[in-house]
N, C-alpha and C positions, 0 to 999 in steps of 0.2 A: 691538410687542405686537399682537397679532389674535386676536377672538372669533371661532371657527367654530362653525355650527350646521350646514352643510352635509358632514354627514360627520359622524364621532364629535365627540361636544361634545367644546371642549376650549377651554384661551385657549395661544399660541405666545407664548414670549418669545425673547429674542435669547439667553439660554441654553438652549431649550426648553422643550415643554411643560408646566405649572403639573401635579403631582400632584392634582387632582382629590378623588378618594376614590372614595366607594363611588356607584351608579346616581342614587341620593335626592337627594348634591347635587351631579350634573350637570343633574338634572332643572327644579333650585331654579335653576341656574344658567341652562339655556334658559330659564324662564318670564321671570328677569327681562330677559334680554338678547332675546325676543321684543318686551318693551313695555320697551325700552330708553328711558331718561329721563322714564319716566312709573310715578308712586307704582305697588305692585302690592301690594292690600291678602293680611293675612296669609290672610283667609277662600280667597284666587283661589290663593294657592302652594299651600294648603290640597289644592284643589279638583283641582290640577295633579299632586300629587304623590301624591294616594291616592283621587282620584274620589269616591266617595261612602261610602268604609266609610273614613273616617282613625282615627287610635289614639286612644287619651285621650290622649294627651301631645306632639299634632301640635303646637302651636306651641313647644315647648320643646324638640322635634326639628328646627324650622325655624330656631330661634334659634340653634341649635348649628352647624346648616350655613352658618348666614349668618355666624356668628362665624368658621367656618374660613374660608371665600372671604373674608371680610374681609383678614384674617393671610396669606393667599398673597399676596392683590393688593398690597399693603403690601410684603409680602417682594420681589415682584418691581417695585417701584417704580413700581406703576398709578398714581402723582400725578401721575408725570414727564408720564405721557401721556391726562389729562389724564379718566383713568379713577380713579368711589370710589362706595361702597357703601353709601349713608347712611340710615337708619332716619328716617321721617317718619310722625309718628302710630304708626298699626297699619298701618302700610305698610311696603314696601321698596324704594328705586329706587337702580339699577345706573346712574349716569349715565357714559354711552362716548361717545365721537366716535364718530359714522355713519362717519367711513372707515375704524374699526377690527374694523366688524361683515360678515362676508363675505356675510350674506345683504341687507345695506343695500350694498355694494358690485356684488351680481348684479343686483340691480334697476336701480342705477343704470347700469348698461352694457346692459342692455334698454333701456331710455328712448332711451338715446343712441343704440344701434344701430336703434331704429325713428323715430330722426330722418335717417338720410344717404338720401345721392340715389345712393352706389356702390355699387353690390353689392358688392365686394371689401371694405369697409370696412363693410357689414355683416355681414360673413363673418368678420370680424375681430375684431368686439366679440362677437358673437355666441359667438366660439370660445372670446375671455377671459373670458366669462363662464359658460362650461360648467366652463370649466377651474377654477373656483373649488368646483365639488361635487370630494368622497374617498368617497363611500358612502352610503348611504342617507338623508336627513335625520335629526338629531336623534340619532342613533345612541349606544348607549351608555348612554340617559338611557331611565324607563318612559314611555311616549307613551301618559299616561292622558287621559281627557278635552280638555281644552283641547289639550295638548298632542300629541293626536294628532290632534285636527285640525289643530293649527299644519304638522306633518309631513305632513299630507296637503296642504294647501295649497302645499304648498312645490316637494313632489313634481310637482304640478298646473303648477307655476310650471316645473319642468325640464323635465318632456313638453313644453310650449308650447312652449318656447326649440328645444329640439330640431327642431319639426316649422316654427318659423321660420327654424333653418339649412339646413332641407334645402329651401325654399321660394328661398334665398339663392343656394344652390349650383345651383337649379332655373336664378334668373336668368343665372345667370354660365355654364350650357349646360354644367353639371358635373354631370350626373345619376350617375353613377355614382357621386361623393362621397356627393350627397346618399341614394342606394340604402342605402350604405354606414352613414351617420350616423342613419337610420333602421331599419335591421333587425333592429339589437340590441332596441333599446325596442320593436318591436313585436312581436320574439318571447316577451322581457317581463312584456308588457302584451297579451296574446293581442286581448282582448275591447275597447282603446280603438280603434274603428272609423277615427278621425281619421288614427291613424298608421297604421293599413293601407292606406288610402286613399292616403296622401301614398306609401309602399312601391311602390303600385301602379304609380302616376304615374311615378315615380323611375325603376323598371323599366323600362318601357314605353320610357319618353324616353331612356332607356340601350342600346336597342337588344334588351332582354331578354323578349322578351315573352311566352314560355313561362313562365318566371319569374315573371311579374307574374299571370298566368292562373291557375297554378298555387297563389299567395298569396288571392286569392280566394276561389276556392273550399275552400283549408282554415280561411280565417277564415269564410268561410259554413257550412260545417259545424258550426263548432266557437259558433257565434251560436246554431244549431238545437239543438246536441246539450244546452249547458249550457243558455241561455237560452227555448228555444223560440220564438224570435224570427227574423224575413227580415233583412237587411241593413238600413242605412239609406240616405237618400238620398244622400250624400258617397259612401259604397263603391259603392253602384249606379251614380251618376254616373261613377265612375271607371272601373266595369268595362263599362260603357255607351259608354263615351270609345274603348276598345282594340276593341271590336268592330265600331265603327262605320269603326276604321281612321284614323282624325285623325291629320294628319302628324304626327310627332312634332315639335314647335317646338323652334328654337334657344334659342338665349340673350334673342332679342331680344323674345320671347313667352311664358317660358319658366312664366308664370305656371298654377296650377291649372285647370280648367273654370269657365269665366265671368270670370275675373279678366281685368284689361288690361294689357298688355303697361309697360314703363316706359316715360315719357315721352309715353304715348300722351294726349289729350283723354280728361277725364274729360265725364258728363255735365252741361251747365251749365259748360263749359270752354273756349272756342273759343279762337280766336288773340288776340282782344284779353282774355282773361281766364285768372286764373292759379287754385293752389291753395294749401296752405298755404307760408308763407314759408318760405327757408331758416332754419338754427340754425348755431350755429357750430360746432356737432359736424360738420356734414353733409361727406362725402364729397366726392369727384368724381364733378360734375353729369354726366349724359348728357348728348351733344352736342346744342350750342345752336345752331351756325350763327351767320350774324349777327345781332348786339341788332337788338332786337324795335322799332325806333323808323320809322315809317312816314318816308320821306320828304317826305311834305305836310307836315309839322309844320313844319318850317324849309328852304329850300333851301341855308342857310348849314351844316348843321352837318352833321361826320360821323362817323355811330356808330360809336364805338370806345370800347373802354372803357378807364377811366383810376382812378388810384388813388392816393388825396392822404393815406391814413392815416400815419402818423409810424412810425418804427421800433416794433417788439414790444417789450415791455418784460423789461428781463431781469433775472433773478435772481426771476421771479413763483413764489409760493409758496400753496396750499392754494386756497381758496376753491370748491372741487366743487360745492357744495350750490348757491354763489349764480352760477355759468357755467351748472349744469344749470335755476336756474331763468331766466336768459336766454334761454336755451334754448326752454324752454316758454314765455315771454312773448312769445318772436319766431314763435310761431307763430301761426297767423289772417291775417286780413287787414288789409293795409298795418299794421301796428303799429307800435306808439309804445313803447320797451322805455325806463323809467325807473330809471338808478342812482342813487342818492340815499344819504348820510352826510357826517358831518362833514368837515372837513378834514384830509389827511393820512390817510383811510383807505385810500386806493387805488383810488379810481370812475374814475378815468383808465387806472393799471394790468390794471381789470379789463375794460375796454371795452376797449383795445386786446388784450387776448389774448385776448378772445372773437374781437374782428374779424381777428385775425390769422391766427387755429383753421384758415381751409380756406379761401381767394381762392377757389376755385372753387363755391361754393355764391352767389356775386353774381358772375357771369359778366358781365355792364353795369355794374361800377364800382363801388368805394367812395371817398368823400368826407368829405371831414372838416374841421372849424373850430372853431377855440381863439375861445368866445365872451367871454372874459375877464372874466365875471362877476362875480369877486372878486379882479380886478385891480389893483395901484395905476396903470396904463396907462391905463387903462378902456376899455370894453368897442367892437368894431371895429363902423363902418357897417354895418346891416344891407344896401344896397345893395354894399360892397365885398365882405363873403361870398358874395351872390348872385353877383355879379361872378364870382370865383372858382371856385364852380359851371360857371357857365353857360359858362366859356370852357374848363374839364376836360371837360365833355361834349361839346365840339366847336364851340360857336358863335363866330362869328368877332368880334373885338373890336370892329367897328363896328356889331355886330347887337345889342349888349347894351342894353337900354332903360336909362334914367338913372333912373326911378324906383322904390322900392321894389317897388310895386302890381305892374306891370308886369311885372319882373323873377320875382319871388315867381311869376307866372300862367305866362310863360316856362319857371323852372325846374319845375312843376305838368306843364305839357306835354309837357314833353321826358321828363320821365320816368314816363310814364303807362305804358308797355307792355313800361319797363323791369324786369330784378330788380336790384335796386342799394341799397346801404347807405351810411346815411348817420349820421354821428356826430358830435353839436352835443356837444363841451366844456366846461361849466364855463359853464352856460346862469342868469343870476343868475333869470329871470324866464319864464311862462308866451308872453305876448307873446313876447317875441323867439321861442322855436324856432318856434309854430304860422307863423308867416312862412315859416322853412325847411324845412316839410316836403314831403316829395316827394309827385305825383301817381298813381303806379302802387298797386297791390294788391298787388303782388311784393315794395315795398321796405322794410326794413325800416329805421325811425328807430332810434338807439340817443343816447340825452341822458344827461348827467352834472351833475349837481347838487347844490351843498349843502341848495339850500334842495328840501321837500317836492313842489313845483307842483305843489300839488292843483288851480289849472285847468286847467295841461292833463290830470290824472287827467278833471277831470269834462268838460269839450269834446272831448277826441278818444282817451278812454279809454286816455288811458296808462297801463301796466301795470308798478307798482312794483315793484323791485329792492332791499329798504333794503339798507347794507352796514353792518355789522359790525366792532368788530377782532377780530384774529386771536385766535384761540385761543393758547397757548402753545406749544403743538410746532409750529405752523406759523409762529408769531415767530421762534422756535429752528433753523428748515430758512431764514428768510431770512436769517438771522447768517449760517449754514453757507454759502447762499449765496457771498456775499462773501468771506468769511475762511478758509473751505475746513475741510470736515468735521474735521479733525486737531485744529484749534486749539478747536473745539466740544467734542468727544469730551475733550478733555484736560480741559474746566471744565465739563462738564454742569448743575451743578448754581446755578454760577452764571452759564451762557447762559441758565436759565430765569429765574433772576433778573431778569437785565437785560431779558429778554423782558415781561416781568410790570411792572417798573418804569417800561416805556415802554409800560404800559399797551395791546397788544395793536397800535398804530397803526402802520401799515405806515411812515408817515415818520419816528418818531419811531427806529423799529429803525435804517433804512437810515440816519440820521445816526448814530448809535452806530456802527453797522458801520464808514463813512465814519472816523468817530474811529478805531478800532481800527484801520482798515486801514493806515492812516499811522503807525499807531506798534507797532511788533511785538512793542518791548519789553515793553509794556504785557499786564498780567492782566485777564482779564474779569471776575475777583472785585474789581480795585482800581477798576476804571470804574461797578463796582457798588456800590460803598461809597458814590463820590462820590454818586453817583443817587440813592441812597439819603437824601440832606440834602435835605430839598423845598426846602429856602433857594435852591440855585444845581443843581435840577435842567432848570429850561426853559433856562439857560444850557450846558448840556452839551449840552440836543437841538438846537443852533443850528450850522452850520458852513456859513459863508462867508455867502451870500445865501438857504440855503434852512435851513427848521426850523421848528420846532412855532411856537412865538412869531410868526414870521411868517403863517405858516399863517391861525393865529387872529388876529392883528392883522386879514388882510383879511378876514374874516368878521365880524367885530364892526363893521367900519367903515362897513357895508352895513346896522346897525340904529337905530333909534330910540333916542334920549337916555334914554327909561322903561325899555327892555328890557336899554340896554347899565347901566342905575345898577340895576337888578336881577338880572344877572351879576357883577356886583363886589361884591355883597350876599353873593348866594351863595358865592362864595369865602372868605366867612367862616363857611360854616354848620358847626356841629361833628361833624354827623350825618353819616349817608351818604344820607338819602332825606329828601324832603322834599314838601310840599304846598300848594294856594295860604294855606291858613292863617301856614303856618313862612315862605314868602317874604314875607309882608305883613309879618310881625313883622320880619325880616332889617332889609325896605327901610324902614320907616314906612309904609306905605302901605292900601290893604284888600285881603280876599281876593279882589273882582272885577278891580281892579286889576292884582294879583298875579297873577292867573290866565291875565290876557290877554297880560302879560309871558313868562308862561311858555309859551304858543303858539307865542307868535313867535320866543321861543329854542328850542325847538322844532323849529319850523317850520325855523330855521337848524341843526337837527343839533347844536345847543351843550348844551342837556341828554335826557334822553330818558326818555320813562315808560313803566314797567315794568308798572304797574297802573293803570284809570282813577283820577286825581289822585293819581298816586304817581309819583314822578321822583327821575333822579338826576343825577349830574355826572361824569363822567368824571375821573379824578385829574390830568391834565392839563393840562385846560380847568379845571378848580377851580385847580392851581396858576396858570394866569394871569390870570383873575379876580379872583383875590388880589390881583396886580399892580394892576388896573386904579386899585383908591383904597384906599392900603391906610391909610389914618386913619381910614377907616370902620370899622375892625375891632372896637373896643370898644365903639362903639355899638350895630351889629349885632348883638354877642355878648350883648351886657344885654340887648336886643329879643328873640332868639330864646330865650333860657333862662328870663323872666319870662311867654313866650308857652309854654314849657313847665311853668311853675309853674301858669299859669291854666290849663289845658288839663288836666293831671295834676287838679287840683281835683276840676274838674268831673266827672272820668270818676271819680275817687273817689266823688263826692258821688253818684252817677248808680248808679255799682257798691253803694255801702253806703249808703243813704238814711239810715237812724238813726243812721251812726257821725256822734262829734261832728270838728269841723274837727280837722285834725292842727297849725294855726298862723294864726297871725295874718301876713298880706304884709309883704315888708320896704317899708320909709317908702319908699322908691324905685322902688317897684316901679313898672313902665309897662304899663298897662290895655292891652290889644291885642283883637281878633275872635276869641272862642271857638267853637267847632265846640259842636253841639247832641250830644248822645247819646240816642236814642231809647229805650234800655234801657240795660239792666246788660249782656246780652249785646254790646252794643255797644260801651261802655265799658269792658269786658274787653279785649276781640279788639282795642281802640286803645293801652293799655296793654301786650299782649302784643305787637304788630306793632311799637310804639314801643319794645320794650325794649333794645334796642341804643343807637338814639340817644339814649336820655334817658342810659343809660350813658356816652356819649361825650359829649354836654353837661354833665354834673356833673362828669369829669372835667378838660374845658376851662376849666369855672368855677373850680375850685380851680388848675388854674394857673396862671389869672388872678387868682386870693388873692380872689376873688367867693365865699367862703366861706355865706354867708347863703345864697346860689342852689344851689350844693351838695350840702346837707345835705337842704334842702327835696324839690327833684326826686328825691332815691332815697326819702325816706320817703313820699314820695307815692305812691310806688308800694306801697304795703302793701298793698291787697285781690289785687293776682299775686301777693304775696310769699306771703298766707295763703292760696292758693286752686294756688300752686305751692311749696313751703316747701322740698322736699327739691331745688331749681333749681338753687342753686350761688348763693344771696344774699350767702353772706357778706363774698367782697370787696368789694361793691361798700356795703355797710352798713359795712364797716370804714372804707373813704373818708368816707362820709357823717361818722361817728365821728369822726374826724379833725379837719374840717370844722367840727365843733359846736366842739371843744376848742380850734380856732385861733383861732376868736370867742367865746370860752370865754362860751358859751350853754351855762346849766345846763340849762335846758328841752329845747332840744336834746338834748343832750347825753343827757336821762334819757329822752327820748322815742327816738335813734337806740339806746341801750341794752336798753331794752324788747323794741325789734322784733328786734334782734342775740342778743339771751339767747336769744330764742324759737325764731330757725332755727338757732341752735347746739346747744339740746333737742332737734328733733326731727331733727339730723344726729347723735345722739348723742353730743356733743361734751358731755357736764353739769358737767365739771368749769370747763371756758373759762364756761361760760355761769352756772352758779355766782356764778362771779366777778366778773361784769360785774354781774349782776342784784341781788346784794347790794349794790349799788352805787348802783343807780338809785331803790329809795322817796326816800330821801335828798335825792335831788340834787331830785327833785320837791317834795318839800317846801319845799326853801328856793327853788323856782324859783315856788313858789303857784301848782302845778299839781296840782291834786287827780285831778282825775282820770286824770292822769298819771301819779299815784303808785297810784291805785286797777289802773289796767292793770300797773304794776311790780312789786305783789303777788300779782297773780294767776300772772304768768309766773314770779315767783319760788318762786312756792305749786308751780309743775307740777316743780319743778327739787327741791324739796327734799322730796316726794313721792318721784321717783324716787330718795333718796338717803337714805330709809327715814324721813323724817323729816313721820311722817304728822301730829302733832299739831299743829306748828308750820307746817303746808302749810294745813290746817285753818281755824287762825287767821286764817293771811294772805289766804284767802281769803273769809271772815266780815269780816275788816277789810273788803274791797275790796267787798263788796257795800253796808256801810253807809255804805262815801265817795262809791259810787255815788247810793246813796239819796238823802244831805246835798244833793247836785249835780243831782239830781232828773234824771239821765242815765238813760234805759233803757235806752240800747243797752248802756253800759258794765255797768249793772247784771246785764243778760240773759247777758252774757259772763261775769260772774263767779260765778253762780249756776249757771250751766253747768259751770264748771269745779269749784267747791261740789261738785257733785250726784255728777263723777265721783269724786271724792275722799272723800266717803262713802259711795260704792258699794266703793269698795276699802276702807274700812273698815267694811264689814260693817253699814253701816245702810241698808239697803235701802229702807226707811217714807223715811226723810229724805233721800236722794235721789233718791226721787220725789215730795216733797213740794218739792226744790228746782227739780225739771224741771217741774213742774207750775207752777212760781209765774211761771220762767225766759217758758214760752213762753205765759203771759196776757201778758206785760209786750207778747212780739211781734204784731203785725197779720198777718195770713199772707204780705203779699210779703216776711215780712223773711228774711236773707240766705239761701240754701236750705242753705249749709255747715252755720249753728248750728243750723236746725231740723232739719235730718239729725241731726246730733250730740246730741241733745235728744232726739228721740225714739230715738234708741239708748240711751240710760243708761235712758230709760223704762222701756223694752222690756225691758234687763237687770235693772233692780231688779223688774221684775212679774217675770222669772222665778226671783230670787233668794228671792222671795217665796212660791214654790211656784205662783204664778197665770200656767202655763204658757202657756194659749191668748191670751193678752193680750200677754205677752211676746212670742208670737210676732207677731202681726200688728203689734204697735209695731216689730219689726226689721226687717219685709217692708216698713211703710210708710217707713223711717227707708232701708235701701236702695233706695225704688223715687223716692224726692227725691232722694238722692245721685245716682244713674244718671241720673236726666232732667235735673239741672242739668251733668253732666257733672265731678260733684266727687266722683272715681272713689277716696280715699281714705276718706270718709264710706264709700262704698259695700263698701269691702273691709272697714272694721273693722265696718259694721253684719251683713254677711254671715258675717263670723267668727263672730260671737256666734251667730249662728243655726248654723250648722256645728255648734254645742257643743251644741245639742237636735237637732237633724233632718238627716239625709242626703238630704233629696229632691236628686233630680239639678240641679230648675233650679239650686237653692241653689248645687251643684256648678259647676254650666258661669256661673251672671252672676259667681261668686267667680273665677274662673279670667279671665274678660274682664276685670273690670274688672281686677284686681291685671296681666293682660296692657299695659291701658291704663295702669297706673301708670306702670309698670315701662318701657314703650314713650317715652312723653310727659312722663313726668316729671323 
């Protein structure tokens, strides 16, 4: 699959190009593949696709086209590769691999072609990345606003490129190509001066120089005729250059007016000083003669250069992004290029195929030492690696000094005025490499490491590389590697699988592979099943002496007693993300503790954070952490799920100040470090960011038959469930359900009924929710929860309301306010008076339902929750104007929507806006009803 923007938008699949449609959403389709894997609010497609006059119905035109792109990319199997079109907020992101977007692949072959040292070899990239433009940029699509600058920039981006190959072709004494490569574009592009210039030049050095005289003066005319303007200095310069008669230069100078020929001293360059390092894109160097190593330094040694790197690693697949960023880290001076991640991701594989890219860009040697850092061997004399050095470079075996110091100063010298690379292996510690690095400005360090060394980041400005696992289709090309495209092609579906199942980790693939390849018989769906058991899946990534298990064995073995009993913790977390709060809970410990543990695993690549104090685990490294003590497991699990009952509390009690407790702690609970909430806003946003996990720890509880823990954690969540209601609560309330009924808790039971009646009502489900609700006074009563029964009348009240049964809704809502009263509850009270109020507005007593909004919001203090005084001052607002007392009405539903919109509780805001639609068409009315029901509808 490939997204092109260079040329007619379009995406190519291996059946051909995706039907598109009509200009609108190709348009929709560049915007989002311009700010590819980043939100693109609806206001900016907006902005892109109709500039400043859009229709009334631009986002329901947006939403159309994003639904069809959706249904193509799906059609054509954009998961496999590793392409999807996700709705976020009032946003939209198109998340693509960068090597499937052809204008993120021209860039990246510019980078590369302005790192080589060979002309031919930037004549090369140079070409393959012309050759990726079909027509115009953008084409196809309207290039309004945004968009047409994006295509003019782009365009901007192919001139350059162009007038860099003909600068290319210049060096290599190919004027005529370059003549050639430029006179299209500057016939053109009459008036860009740059490419005339370069024409000129091109001509001239071509032997043509009538020609080039001739280009001149009709581009001077034609400066005068349209612009009124003389030339600039670059065209003057060049037509300055032909009169003057300047030999025409070879190849070996072949550079513009002023430029310096290749190879030559720049200024501030002499012989004992260089420029920027090679990369491992680079070329073939212009000739070097012999290394650059003075004689006086040693009379023992002789310069020749020598190369101790190990075989290229084969079967290496994807990693573009993080070679091109070695790339740019190896450039400057003497640098320190650091690859860093966990174990088994490939920081060896990727070091050696950077160093292996071009021998000829370190013309004086590469070197290399396996530092054994997480060895069971352990780790070699740092005088025996100097040793090894210093007699590759030529010194003679009785010259080598015996001590570290020494040796270290030696190897400093010798390669002071060399260009030479050097690549420390599997470096456990800071100290060790700063011993081995070389003395020259030319050479480039290249270190591999599990753990971070951020000293040597801050003493000699090593320039991090983290690594990554692979993506999926680049998992799936190292299968194919091995096993050969046939046997891939045949089980697509489940090569992604097993890609996925061994978690992205380049070692975990190539033993699967290794399994496969020995057994032919074998299906990649049946090897995917077994994977699939987390029981006996580190046993599958094992074969012979190499495999994940080991892997991480010698990386744990390198930690502290605190950090390794806090990985084995983790191995039992139920969530997928966690924080130093949830590890303190895990281990028994506190959250400083916690936190410092989590550094240092860390710091070893064992978990990784995603957000400041937000981390996760890799499924691998969790499955052998498991391992580590697995008796711990039920302790740990009662730790973290009682650290999510207190936590959940709090961010209730923080979110709804006046609601009363939802429960009393079970007798067993274990008190742990609650996190502070500064607001409701805050205890929201912890609730919402947690809602997965608390999902996945109430289900762990119950399969631990921790039924108590359970039930609590989902109804603790009620202020998201009331503030998102149409989410999709109800499975996870049916489990809570369950839960109450296995420890057959009436209380429960009528309290998880309550909340389940109420998102079954407003998913229109009335008759399920009927059912349940009639159920629940009941069970309150005999559980001697009043107040509990006062909330079960009121949701019952909204149920038999809609189901015409307004007398008896009536009732039960009278009841529920005077068991409030009894309970001397406001909050409960305010809530049921609230619902009162609307229920006599639908029966036609307008006086008494605002006599009961009236009573509802003295009971409240003004912080109280901003959902029910929205909703309060809507019934107001409509009974003043059922009342005939319009102007009052109306400013109660302006004020009742303009709390809904500022707390961001966007269904307050559309039903208060409805109501005003039904008196006035003013526009804003029009366009906040249209947002916010957008933001429903978006986020909800």
């Amino acid at each position: 699959m490939e997204f092109r923007l260079l040329g007619t938008v379009s995406v190519d699949t291996r059946t051909g190009p995706l039907p598109l449609g009509p200009a609108k959403r190709r348009s929709l389709l560049a915007a989002l593949l311009l700010s590819a894997n980043t939100p693109v609010p609806v206001a900016r497609l907006t902005d892109s696709l109709w500039g400043e006059d859009p229709p009334p119905r631009a986002r329901g035109v947006i939403q159309g086209h994003v639904s069809r792109l959706r249904a193509l990319l799906t059609g054509a199997e954009a998961q496999a590769y590793g392409v999807e079109l996700v709705t976020l907020g009032d946003a939209y992101v198109l998340r693509v691999p960068e090597t499937l977007l052809d204008y993120q692949r021209f860039e990246e072959l510019l980078m590369l072609a302005r790192q080589q040292r060979s002309a031919t070899d930037t004549v090369r990239m140079l070409d393959d990345a012309l050759s990726l433009w079909q027509g115009p940029a953008l084409g196809g699509a309207f290039t309004e606003g945004p968009l047409q600058a994006a295509a003019h920039t782009l365009e901007e981006s192919r001139l350059a490129t162009v007038e860099e190959l003909a600068r290319a072709y210049g060096n290599l004494g190919e004027h005529h190509r370059a003549a050639s490569a430029l006179r299209a574009e500057a016939a053109a592009h009459p008036m860009r001066e740059s490419l005339a210039a370069a024409l000129i030049l091109a001509l001239y050095r071509a032997g043509r120089q009538s020609e080039a005289l001739d280009w001149f003066h009709r581009t001077r005319r034609l400066l005068a005729d349209e612009l009124g303007i003389d030339p600039g200095h670059e065209l003057a310069d060049a037509y300055a250059l032909i009169l003057r008669g300047d030999p025409r230069p070879g190849p070996a100078s072949a550079g513009g007016p002023g430029t310096a020929p290749p190879g030559a001293s720049r200024p501030g360059t002499g012989p004992g000083t260089s420029s920027t390092g090679p990369g491992p894109a680079a070329g073939t160097a212009a000739a070097a003669g012999p290394p650059r190593v003075p004689a006086a330094h040693s009379p023992s040694v002789a310069p020749h250069p020598t190369d101790l790197l190990p075989r290229a690693p084969r079967g290496f697949h994807g990693r573009g992004a993080e070679l091109a960023a070695l790339t740019r880290a190896a450039a400057g001076e003497a640098p320190v290029c650091l690859v860093t991640g966990p174990a088994g991701v490939g920081k060896t594989s990727l070091a050696l195929q950077w160093a292996h890219h071009n021998p000829a860009a370190f013309p004086d040697g590469r070197l290399f030492a396996d530092l054994r850092g997480f060895s069971e061997t352990g780790e070699p004399a740092l005088i025996d690696v100097l040793r090894e050095f210093l007699l590759a470079l030529g010194v003679a075996p009785r010259r080598v000094p015996e001590s570290v110091s020494a040796a270290a100063a030696l190897f400093r010298s010798l390669t002071d005025r060399r260009r030479l690379l050097v690549v420390l292996d599997n470096a456990r510690d800071s100290a060790t490499v700063r011993a081995l690095l070389p003395g020259g400005t030319d050479c480039v360090t290249l270190v591999t490491s599990r753990n971070r060394l951020e000293g040597l980041i801050a003493s000699d400005a090593a320039r991090p590389v983290p690594l990554g696992t692979l993506e999926p289709q680049d998992g799936t090309a190292l299968l194919a590697g091995v096993l050969g495209e046939e046997r891939i092609l045949a089980e697509p579906v489940a090569a992604r699988r097993l890609a996925e199942l061994c978690g992205g980790l380049p070692l975990a693939l190539r033993v699967t592979a290794a399994r496969l390849a020995g057994r032919p018989q074998w299906t990649l769906a049946g090897l995917a099943d077994e994977l699939a058991d987390e029981r006996g899946r580190l046993t599958f990534l094992d074969v012979d002496d190499t495999g994940v298990s080991a892997a991480l064995r010698l990386t744990v073995q390198q930690l502290p007693a605190d950090a390794v009993r806090q990985l084995a913790r983790l191995g039992h977390h139920p969530g997928g993300h966690f924080d130093p709060y949830t590890c303190a809970a895990l281990a028994g410990t506190d959250p400083v503790a916690a936190a410092a543990a989590l550094e240092r695993l860390g710091s070893a690549h064992l978990v990784t954070e995603t957000a400041p104090g937000r981390w996760v685990l890799h499924d691998l490294v969790r499955l052998y952490a498991r391992g580590l003590d697995p008796a711990s497991g039920a302790e740990a699990l009662i730790g973290v799920l009682d650290h999510y009952i207190s936590t959940a509390l709090a961010a209730a009690d923080t979110a709804e100040p006046g609601g009363e407790p939802c429960f009393v702690l079970p007798e067993d609970h274990r008190s742990a470090a609650v996190r502070d909430f500064a607001d409701r806003a805050a205890a929201m946003h912890w609730l919402a960011a947690e809602r997965d996990d608390l999902a996945r720890a109430a289900v762990a509880a119950r399969s631990a038959r921790l039924h108590d823990r359970a039930w609590r954690i989902i109804l603790l969540q009620w202020p998201q469930v009331v503030w998102r209601v149409r989410d999709s609560w109800a499975p996870l309330l049916e489990l809570a359900l369950d839960s109450a009924r296995a420890q057959q808790d009436l209380y429960a039971e009528s309290r998880v009924l309550n909340l389940l009646g109420w998102v079954l009502t407003e998913e229109g489900r009335t008759a399920e929710a009927l059912a349940l609700l009639e159920r629940s006074p009941g069970l309150a009563r005999r559980a001697g929860d009043r107040l509990g029964e006062a909330t079960a009348l009121i949701n019952l009240a909204v149920v038999q309301a809609g189901q015409g049964e307004l007398d008896r809704a009536l009732e039960g809502c009278g009841g529920a306010v005077a068991l409030a009263r009894q309970e001397k509850d406001r909050h409960t009270e305010m809530l049921a008076l609230q619902h009162l109020a609307r229920l006599q507005l639908v029966a036609h007593r307008p006086g008494d339902a605002l006599e009961s909004a009236r009573t509802a919001l003295a009971l409240g203090p003004e912080h109280e929750e901003a959902a029910r005084r929205s909703l309060l001052l809507a019934v107001s607002g409509e009974a003043r104007l059922a009342l005939g007392e319009e102007e009052e009405g109306v400013l109660l539903l302006d004020r009742a929507a303009e709390e809904a919109e500022r707390a961001g509780y966007d269904e307050g805001a559309v039903r208060a806006l409805e109501a005003l639609l039904r008196v006035s068409a003013r526009a804003d009315y029009l366009t906040r009803h249209a947002q916010a029901l957008g933001r429903l509808t978006d986020g909800g």
